[in-house]
N, C-alpha and C positions, 0 to 999 in steps of 0.2 A: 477255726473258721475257714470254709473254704475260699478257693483262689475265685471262684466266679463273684465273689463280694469281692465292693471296692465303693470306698469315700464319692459323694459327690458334693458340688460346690451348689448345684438347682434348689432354688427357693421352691417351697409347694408352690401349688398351683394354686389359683383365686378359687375354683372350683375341685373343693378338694375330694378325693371317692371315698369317704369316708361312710361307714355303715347309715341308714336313714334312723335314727334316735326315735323318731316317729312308728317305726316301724318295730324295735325293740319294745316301746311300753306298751302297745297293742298287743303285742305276742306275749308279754309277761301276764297283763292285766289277765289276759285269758288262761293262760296256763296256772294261773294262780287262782283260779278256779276249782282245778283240777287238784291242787295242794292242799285248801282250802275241806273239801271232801273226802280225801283221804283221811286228813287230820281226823273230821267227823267219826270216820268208821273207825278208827283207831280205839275213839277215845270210847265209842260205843262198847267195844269188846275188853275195854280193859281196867283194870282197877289197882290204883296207884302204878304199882310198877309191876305187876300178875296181868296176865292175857287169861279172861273170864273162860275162854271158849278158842283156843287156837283155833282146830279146824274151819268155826264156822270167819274167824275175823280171814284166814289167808282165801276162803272161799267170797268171802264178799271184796275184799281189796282186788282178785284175778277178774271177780265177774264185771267189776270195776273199769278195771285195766284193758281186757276186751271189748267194752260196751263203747270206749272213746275212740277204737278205730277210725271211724268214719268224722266223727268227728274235731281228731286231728290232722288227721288228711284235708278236713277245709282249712285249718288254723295254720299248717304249713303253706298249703298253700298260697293263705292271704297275705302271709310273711313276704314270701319268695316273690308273689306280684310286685307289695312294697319296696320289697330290696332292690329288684329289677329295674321298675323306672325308676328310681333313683339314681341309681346307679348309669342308669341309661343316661338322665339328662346331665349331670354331670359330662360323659362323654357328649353331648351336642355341644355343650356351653365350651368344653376344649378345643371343639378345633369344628368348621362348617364341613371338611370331608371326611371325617369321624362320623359326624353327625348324618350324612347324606347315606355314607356306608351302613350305618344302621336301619334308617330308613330304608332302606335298597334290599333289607334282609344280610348281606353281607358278614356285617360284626353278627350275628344273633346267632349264625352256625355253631351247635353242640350247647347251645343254652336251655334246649328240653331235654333231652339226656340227664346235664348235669342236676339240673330239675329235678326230676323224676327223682335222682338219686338222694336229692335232698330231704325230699319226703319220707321217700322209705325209713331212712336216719332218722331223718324228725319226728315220726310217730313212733319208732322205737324208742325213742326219748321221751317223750312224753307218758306213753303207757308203763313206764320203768317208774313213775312217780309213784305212784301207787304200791308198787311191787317191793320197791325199794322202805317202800317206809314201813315197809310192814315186814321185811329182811331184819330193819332197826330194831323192831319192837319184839322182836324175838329173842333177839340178841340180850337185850336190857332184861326180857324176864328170866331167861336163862342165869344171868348176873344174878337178878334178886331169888331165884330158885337157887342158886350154890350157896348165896349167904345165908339163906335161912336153914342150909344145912349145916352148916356150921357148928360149933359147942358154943361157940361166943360169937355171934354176927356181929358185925362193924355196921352200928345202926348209921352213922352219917354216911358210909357207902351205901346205904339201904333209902338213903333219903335223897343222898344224889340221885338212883335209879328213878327211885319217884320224879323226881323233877325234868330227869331226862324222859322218861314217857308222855308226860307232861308237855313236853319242846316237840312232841311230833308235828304240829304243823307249823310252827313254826322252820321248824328242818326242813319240811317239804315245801313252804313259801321258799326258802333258801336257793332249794335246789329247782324249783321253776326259772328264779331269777337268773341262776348259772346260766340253765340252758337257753334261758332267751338272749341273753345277751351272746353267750361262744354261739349261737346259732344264727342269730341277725349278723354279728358277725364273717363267721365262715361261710354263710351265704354270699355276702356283698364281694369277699374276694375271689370264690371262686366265679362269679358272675363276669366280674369286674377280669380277670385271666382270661377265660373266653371270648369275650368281648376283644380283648388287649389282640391276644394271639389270635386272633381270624382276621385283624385288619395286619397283622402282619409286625407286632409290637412280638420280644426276646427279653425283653425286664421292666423291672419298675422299682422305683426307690420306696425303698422300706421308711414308712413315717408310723414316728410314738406321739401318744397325744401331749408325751412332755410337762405333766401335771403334778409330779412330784409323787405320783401314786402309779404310775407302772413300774413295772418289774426290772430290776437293774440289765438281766441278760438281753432286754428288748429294748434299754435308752438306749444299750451300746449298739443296736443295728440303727436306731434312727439314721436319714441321710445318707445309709448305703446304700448302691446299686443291686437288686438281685434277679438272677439269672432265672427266669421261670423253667427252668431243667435243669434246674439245680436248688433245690429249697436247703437252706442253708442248717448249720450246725452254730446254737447260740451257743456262748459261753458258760450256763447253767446245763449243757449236753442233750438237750431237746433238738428237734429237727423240725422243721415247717417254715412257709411261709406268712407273712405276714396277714394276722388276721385269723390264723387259724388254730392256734390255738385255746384251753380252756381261759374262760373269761378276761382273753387278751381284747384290747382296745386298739389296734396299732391298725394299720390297713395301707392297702398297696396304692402309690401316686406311679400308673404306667407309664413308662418311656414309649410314646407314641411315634410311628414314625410320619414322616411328613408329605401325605397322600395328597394328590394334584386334583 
């Protein structure tokens, strides 16, 4: 762990910047739409654990994948609305010249950029549901294509495939959930950084939700200080900071400084 971490004794705050939960099951609900129909085309092309028809199942899952551009581009963006005021009134509710500095445009400097950038990411995420479950489903007939070459197939390997082509939408509910949650996420901290750094904040304490189900490398940052130019090295050997990464729950409390 680097030297720019260090212990502090600071209670959260009463308003803490914690991802909007509101804004996660909006994002999920919809993107689980998206998993939802995939599943559909899957199961259309396929039989037990055999793809009826590859060419035409990878042609409808892309024409799929394509056709949601536009409309994950709205669904990111109603995220990132969400995230933002959120995240926004937390900062009024800490301090009345935090608050006035946003107002004034001041804090908001590099928050359509980072934006922008969010989206991009987000609908590359999104359109990968699709693509990705139909990567799976290839994979698994290929499985059941080698066993049945076989002299003696391993019929319960044969029956697990079945039942894993079977899970495809399920897998892909799965994997909507991932990305709504590391997404509301990673949205609110880089939001909430921006914000920090344009009124003139250098870190902020790294807080875990303490629930008995985060990840041991991220209890052990609870309650440190981190250098935002310096995203730290957890003890499981990942790097980032708080919030950002796959379906972490932990989120940045900024060390603000004390504006007149």
């Amino acid at each position: 762990m680097g030297s720019e971490v260090r212990d502090v004794k600071k209670k959260p705050a009463k308003v803490k910047f914690k991802p909007s939960s509101n804004a996660e099951k909006e994002f999920y609900k919809q993107l689980r739409k998206v998993a939802k129909t995939t599943g559909q085309i899957i199961d259309v092309h396929t039989k037990g654990a055999t793809i009826i028809n590859e060419p035409a199942m990878n042609k409808a899952l892309k024409e799929y994948s394509e056709m949601l551009t536009p409309w994950a581009e709205r669904q990111s963006l109603k995220l990132l609305e969400s995230v933002s005021k959120s995240n926004k009134r937390a900062y009024n509710n800490q301090s009345k010249a935090i608050g006035k500095a946003l107002k004034e445009g001041l804090a908001s400097s590099g928050i359509d950029e980072v934006g922008m950038a969010l989206i991009h990411e987000q609908v590359a995420l999104i359109k990968s549901i699709p693509t990705e479950a139909g990567i799976r489903a290839q994979k698994i007939a290929a499985e059941n294509f080698y066993q049945g070459m076989r002299a003696q197939p391993d019929q319960s390997v044969i029956d697990e495939l079945v039942e894993q082509m079977g899970m495809s939408e399920s897998v892909a509910i799965n994997r909507a959930k991932l990305i709504a949650r590391t997404e509301t996420a990673r949205s609110n901290s880089a939001f909430v950084q921006v914000r920090a750094e344009s009124v003139g904040a250098t870190s902020y304490i790294w807080r875990t939700t303490m629930d008995g189900a985060e990840r041991k490398s991220h209890k052990q940052m609870n309650g440190k200080v981190v250098q935002y130019d310096s995203p730290p090295t957890l003890s499981d050997g990942t790097t980032g900071h708080a919030g950002t990464f796959p379906n972490c729950r932990c989120y940045q409390d900024p060390v603000l400084p004390d504006l007149k």
